[in-house]
KEFI-786696 format. One record per residue (C-alpha): residue in one letter; chain; x, y, z. Coordinates in steps of 0.1 Angstrom, whole numbers. Layout:
KEFI-786696
+------+------+-------+-------+-------+
| code | unit |    xx |    yy |    zz |
+------+------+-------+-------+-------+
|    a |    A |     X |     Y |     Z |
...
+------+------+-------+-------+-------+
//
This chain:
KEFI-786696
+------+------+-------+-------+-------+
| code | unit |    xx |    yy |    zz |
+------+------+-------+-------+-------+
|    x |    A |  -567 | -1092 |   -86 |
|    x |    A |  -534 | -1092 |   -72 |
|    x |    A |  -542 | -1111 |   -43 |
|    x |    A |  -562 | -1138 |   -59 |
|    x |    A |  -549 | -1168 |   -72 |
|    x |    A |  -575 | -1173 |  -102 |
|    x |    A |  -593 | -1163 |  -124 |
|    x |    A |  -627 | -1170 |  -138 |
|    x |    A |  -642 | -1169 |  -171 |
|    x |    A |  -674 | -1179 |  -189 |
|    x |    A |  -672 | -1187 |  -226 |
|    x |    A |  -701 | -1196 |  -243 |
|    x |    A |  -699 | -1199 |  -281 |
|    x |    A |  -731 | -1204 |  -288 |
|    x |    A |  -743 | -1168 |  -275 |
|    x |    A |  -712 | -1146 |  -288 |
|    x |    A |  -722 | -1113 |  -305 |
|    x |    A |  -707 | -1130 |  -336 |
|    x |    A |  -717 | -1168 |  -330 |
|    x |    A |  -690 | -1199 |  -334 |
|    x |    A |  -699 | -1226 |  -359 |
|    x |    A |  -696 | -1260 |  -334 |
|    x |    A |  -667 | -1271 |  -353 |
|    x |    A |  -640 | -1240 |  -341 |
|    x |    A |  -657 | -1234 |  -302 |
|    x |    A |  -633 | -1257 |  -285 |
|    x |    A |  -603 | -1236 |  -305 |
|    x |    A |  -627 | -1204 |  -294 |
|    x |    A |  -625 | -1215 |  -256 |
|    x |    A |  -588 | -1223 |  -256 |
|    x |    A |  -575 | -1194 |  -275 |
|    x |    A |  -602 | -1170 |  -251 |
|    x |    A |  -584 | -1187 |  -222 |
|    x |    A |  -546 | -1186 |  -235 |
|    x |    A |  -551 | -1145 |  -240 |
|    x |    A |  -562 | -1144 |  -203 |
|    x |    A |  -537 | -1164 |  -191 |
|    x |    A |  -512 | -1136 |  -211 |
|    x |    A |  -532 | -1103 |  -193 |
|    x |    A |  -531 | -1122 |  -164 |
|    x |    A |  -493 | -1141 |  -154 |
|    x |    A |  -493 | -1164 |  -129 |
|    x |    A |  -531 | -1169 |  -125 |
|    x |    A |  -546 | -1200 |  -128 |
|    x |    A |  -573 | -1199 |  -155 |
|    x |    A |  -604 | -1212 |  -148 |
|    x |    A |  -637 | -1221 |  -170 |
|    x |    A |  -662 | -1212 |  -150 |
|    x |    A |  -689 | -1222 |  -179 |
|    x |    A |  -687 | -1235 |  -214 |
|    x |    A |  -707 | -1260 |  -233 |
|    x |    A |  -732 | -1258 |  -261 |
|    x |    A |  -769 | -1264 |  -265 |
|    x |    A |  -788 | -1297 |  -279 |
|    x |    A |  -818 | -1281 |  -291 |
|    x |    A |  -831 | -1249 |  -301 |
|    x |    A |  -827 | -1220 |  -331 |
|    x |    A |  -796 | -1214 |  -351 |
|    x |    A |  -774 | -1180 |  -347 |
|    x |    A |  -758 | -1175 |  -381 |
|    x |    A |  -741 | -1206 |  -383 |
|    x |    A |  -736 | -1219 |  -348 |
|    x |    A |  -766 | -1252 |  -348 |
|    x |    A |  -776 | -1264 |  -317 |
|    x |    A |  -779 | -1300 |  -322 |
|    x |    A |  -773 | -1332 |  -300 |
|    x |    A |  -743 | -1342 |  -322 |
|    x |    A |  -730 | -1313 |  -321 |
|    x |    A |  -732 | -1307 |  -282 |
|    x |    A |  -714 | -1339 |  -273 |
|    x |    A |  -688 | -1327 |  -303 |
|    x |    A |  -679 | -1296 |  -287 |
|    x |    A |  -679 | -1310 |  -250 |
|    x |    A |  -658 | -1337 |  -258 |
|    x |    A |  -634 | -1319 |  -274 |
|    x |    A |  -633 | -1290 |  -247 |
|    x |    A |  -627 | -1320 |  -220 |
|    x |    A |  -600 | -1333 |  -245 |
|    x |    A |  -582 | -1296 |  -245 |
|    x |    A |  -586 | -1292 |  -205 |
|    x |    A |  -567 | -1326 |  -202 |
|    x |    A |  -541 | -1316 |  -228 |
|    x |    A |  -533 | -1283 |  -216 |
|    x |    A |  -542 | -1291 |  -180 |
|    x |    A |  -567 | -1264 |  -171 |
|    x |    A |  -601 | -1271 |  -150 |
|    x |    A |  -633 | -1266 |  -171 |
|    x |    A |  -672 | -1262 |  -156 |
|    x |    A |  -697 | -1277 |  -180 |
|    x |    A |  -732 | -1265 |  -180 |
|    x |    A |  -753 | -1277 |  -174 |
|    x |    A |  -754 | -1310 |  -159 |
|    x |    A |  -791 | -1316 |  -167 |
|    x |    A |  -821 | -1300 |  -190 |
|    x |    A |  -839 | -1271 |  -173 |
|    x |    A |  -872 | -1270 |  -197 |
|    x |    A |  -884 | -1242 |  -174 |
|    x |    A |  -859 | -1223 |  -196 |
|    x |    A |  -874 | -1221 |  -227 |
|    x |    A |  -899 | -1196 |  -209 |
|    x |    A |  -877 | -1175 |  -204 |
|    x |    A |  -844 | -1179 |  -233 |
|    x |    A |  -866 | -1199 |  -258 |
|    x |    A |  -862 | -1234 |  -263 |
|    x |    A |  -823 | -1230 |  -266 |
|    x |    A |  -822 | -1222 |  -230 |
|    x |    A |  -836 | -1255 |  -220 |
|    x |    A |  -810 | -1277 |  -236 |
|    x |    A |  -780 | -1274 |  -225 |
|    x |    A |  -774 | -1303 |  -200 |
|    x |    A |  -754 | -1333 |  -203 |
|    x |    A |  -781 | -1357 |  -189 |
|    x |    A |  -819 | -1351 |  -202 |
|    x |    A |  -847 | -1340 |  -181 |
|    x |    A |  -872 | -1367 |  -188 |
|    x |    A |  -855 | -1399 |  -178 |
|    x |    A |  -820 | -1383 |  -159 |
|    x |    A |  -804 | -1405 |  -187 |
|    x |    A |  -768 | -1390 |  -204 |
|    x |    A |  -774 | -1383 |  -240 |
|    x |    A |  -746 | -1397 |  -255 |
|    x |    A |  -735 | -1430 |  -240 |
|    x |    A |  -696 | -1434 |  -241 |
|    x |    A |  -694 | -1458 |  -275 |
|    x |    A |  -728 | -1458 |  -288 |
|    x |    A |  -738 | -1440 |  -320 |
|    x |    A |  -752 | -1404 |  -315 |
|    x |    A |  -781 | -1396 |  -338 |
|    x |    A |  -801 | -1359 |  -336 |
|    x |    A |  -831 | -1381 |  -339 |
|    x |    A |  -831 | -1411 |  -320 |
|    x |    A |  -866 | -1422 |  -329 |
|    x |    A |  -856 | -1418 |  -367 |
|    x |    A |  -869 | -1455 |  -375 |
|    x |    A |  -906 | -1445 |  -363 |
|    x |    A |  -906 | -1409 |  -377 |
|    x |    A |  -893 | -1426 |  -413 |
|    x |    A |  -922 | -1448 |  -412 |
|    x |    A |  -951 | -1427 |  -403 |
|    x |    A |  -936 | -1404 |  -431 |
|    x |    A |  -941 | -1427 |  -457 |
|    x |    A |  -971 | -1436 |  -442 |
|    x |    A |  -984 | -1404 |  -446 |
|    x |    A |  -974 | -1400 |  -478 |
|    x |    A |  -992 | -1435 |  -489 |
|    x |    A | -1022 | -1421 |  -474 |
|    x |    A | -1019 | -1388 |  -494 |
|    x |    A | -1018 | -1404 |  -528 |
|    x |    A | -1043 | -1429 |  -516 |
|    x |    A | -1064 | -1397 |  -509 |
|    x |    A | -1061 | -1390 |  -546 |
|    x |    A | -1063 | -1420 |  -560 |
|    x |    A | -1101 | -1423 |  -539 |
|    x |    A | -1110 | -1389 |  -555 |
|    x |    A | -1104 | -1403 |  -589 |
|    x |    A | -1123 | -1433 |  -583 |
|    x |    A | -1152 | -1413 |  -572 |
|    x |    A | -1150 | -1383 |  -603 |
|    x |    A | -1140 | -1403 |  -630 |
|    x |    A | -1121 | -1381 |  -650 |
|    x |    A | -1087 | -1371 |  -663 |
|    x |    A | -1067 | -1348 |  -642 |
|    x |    A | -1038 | -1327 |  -653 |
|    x |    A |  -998 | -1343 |  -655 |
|    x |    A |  -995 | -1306 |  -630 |
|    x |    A | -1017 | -1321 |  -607 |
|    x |    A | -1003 | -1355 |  -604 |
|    x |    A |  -968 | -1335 |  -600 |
|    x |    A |  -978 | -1317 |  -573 |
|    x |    A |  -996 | -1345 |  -554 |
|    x |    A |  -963 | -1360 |  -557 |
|    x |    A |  -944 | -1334 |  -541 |
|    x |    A |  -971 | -1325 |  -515 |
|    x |    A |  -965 | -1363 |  -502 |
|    x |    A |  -932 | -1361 |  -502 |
|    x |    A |  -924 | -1329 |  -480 |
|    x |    A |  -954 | -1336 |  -460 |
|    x |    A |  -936 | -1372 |  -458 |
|    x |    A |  -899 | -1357 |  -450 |
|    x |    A |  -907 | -1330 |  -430 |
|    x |    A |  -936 | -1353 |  -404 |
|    x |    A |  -908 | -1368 |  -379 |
|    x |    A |  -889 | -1332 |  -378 |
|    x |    A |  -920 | -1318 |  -370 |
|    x |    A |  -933 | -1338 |  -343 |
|    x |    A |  -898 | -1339 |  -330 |
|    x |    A |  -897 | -1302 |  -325 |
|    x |    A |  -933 | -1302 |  -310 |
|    x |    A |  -917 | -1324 |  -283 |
|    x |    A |  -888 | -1299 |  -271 |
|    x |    A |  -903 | -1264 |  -277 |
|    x |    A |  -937 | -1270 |  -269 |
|    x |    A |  -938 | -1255 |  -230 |
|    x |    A |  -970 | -1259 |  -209 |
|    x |    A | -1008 | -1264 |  -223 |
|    x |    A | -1009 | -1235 |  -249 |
|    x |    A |  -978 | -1241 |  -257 |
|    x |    A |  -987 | -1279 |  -267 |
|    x |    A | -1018 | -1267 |  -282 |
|    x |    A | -1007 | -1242 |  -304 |
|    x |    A |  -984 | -1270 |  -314 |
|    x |    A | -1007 | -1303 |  -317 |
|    x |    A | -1034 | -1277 |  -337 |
|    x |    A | -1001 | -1267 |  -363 |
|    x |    A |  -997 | -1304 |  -364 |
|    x |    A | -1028 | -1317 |  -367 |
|    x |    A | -1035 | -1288 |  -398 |
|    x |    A |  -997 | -1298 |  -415 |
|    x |    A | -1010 | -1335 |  -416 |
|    x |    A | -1048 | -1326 |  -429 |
|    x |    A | -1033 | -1300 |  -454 |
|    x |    A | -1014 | -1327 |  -483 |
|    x |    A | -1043 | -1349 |  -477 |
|    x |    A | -1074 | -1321 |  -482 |
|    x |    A | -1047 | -1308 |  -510 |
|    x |    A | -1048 | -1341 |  -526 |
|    x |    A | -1084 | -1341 |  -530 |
|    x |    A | -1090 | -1308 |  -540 |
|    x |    A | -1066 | -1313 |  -570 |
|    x |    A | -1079 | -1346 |  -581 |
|    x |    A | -1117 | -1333 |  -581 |
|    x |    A | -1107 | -1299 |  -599 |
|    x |    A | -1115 | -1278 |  -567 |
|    x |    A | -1103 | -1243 |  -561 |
|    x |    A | -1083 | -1232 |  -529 |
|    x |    A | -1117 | -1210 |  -512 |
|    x |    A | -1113 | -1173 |  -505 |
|    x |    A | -1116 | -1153 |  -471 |
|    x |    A | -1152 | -1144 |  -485 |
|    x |    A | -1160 | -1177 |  -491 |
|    x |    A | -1144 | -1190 |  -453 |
|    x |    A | -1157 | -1159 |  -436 |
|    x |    A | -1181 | -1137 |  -458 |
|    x |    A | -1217 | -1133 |  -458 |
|    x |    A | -1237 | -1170 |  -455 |
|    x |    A | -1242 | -1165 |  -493 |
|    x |    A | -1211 | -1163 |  -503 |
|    x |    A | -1199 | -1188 |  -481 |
|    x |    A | -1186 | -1225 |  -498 |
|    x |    A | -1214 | -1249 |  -495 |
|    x |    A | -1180 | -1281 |  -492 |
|    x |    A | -1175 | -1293 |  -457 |
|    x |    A | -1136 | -1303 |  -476 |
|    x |    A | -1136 | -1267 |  -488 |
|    x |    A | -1140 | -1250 |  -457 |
|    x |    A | -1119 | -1276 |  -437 |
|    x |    A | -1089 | -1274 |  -466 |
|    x |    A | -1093 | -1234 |  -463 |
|    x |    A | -1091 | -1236 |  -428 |
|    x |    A | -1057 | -1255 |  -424 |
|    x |    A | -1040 | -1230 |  -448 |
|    x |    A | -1055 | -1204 |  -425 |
|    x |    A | -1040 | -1220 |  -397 |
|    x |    A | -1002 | -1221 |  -408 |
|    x |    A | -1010 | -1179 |  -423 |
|    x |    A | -1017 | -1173 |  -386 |
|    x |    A |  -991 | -1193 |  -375 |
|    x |    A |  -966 | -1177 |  -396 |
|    x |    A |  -977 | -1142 |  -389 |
|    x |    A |  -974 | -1149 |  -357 |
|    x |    A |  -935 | -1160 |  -354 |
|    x |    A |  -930 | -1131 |  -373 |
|    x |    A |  -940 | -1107 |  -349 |
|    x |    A |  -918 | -1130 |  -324 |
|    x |    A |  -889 | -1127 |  -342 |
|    x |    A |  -896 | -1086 |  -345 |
|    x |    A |  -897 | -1086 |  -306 |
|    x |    A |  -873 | -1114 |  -291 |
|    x |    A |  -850 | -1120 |  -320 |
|    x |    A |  -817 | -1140 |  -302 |
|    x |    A |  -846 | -1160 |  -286 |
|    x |    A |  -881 | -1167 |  -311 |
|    x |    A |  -871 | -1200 |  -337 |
|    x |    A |  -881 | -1208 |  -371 |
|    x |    A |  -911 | -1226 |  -382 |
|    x |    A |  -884 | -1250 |  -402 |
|    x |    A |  -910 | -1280 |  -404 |
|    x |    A |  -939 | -1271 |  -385 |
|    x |    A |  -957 | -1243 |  -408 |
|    x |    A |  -939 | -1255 |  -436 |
|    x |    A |  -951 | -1287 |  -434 |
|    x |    A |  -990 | -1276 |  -442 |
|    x |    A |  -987 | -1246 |  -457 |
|    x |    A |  -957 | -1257 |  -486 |
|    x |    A |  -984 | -1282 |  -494 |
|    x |    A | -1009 | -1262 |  -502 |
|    x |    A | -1016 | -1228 |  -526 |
|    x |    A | -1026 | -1206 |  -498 |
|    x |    A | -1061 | -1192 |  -497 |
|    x |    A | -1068 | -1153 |  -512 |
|    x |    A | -1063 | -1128 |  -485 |
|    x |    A | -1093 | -1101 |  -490 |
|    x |    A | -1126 | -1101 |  -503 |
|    x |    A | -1123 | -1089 |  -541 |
|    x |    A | -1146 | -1061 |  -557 |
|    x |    A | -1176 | -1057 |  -567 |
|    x |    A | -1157 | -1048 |  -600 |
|    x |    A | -1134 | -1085 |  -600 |
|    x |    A | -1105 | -1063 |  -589 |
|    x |    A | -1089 | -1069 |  -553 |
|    x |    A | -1082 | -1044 |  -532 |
|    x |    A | -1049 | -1036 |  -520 |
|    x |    A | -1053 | -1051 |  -488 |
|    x |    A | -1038 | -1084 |  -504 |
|    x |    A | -1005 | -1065 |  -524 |
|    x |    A | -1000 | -1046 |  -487 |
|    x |    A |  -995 | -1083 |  -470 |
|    x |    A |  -977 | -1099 |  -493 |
|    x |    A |  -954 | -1069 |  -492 |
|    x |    A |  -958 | -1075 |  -451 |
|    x |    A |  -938 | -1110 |  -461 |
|    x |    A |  -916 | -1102 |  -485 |
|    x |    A |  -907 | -1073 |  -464 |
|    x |    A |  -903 | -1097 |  -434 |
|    x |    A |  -883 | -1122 |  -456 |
|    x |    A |  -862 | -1098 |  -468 |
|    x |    A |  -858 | -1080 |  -429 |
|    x |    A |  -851 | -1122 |  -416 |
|    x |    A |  -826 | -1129 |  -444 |
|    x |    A |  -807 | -1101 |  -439 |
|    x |    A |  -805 | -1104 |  -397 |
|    x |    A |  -796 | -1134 |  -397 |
|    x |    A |  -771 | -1140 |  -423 |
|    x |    A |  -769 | -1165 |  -451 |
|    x |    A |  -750 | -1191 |  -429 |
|    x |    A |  -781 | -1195 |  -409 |
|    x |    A |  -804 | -1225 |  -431 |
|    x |    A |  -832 | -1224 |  -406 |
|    x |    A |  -839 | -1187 |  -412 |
|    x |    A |  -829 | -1191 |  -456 |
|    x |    A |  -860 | -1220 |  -452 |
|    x |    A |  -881 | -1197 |  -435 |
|    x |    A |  -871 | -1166 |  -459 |
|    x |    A |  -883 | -1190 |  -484 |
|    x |    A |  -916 | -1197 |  -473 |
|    x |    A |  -923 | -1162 |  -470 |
|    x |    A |  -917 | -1152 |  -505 |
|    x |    A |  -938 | -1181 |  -516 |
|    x |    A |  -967 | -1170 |  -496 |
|    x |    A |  -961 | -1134 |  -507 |
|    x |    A |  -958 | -1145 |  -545 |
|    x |    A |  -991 | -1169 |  -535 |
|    x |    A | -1010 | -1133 |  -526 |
|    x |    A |  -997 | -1111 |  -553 |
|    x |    A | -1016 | -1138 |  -579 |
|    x |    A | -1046 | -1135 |  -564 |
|    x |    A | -1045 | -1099 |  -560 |
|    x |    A | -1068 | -1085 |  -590 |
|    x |    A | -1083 | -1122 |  -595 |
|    x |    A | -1125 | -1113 |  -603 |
|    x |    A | -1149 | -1128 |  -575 |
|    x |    A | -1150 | -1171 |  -580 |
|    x |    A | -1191 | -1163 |  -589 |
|    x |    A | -1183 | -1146 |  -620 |
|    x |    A | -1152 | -1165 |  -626 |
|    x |    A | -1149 | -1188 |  -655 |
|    x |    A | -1161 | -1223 |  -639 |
|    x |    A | -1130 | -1250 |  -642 |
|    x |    A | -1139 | -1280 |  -664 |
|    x |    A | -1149 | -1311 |  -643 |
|    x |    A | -1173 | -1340 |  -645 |
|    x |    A | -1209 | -1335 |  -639 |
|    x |    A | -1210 | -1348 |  -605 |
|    x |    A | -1213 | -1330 |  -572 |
|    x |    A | -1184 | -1324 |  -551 |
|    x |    A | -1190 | -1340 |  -518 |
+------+------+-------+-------+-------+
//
């Protein structure tokens, strides 16, 4: 060190054991550098890297985010001109091959994007962290049209006079599932990463966007949420609905889904995101199926109180990792309890055959 004339360093706020709120990393770099610049007299201080993410999962309270990125860079170039100090940014474009390897944080952290080699934020136009925001806001409240227009066809076929808790929870249904459409296809877009990656993502998707609608229906006609037996027992036991059996299968969809991050987070947890509008989308919509087959008795067996301790457990284990800063992981927490308080109620619920029958008209259920 004493023959060099400078020194290197590579702050990134982003991935610090304690993680810096967008906000304070500029002040982060610059103080990081001034305390170099004291252990080390007369050596020029150089930033070798610095810059901050576009996309990707929150660490405590540190949100990658497009506004956010050209925030922090411009205000890190700002500093380096002030205090006269060279600064490297990375990166200079997306590397989507990243996300294989870092999650989809790793792949955003350019200045120009990867599709079009186009800067992201213009000098003196508007930034926005979703551009298409026009489009997404309309097929929202498209989608939520269509779910009430899925309820009011139900009515119109069964006559009959549903429940003021029913017409409230269409109403919510269509609106998350209306709110939460653009986010969700926007995050398909940047973490989905080759063709199982895009699957797994356009079959979340595709179930989030079916779930209101089937959920509409089933309330309207009166119809129950079907049971694992019914989905996957023996043929008589089975539900003789094509809706049932389609609505059961898009809750299934987003429980495996779920389940699945879960054990992502367990394994790779600086790296795995939150299912923040994907999973959320579907399965807050609906009252997720039972989880076991219940007893010849009526009474369920434990299998159903041992997962929904699995995710309260893993809500709790989440919550408490990540911090309460982090919103993306208190959303997720959330939807955890909901489906563990959604299997707790079913557990001990008799067998639908020898339940009491719910009330509806005398017509068949198509």
């Amino acid at each position: 060190m004493t023959r060099s004339i400078f020194v290197t360093i590579h702050i990134l706020p982003y991935w610090e054991d304690f993680p810096i709120r967008a906000k304070f990393a500029a002040s982060h770099v610059d103080a990081i550098r001034k305390r170099m610049a004291v252990a080390f007299p007369n050596k020029e201080i150089l930033i070798g890297e610095t810059g901050w993410p576009s996309e990707g999962r929150m660490r405590e309270g540190a949100l990658p985010s497009r506004t956010n990125q050209a925030r922090v860079v411009s205000e890190i170039l700002g500093l380096a001109k002030q205090e006269n100090f060279r600064v490297n940014l990375i990166e200079a474009y997306d590397q989507p091959w990243k996300r294989q390897l870092e999650g989809t944080v790793g792949g955003y952290w350019g200045l120009f994007d990867s599709a079009e080699r186009a800067l992201k934020y213009p000098p003196g136009e508007a930034i926005s962290n979703f551009p298409f925001w026009k489009l997404q806001m309309g097929c929202g409240m498209v989608l939520s049209v269509f779910v009430f227009g899925a309820a009011w066809l139900t009515l119109r076929r069964r006559p009959w006079k549903p429940r003021l808790a029913s017409w409230i929870a269409v109403g919510i249904s269509a609106t998350t599932a209306g709110i939460l459409l653009g986010v969700a296809t926007d995050k398909m877009f940047y973490e989905s990463y080759g063709f199982g990656g895009w699957l797994g993502w356009g079959a979340l998707l595709a179930a989030a966007i079916a779930s209101p609608l089937l959920c509409a229906n089933a309330l309207m006609s009166g119809r129950a949420l079907p049971t694992f037996l019914e989905l996957l027992g023996p043929r008589e036991d089975r539900a003789r609905s094509v809706l049932t059996m389609v609505l059961g299968g898009g809750a299934d969809r987003d429980h495996v889904d779920w389940r699945r991050d879960r054990a992502r987070i367990r394994v790779r947890p600086a790296l795995q995101g939150f299912s923040v509008c994907g999973a959320d989308h579907g399965g807050g919509a609906v009252r997720h199926p039972d989880a076991a087959q219940p007893s010849a008795g009526g009474r369920a067996p434990d299998r159903r109180d041992r997962i929904a301790g699995l995710f309260a457990g893993a809500a709790l284990y989440t919550g408490f990792n990540e911090g309460g800063e982090n919103w993306q992981s208190l959303w997720t927490c959330a939807m955890y309890f909901l489906l563990a308080v959604t299997l707790w109620r079913g557990a001990g619920r008799a067998n639908p055959r020898m339940s009491r029958p719910i009330a509806i008209p005398d017509r068949p259920i198509l």
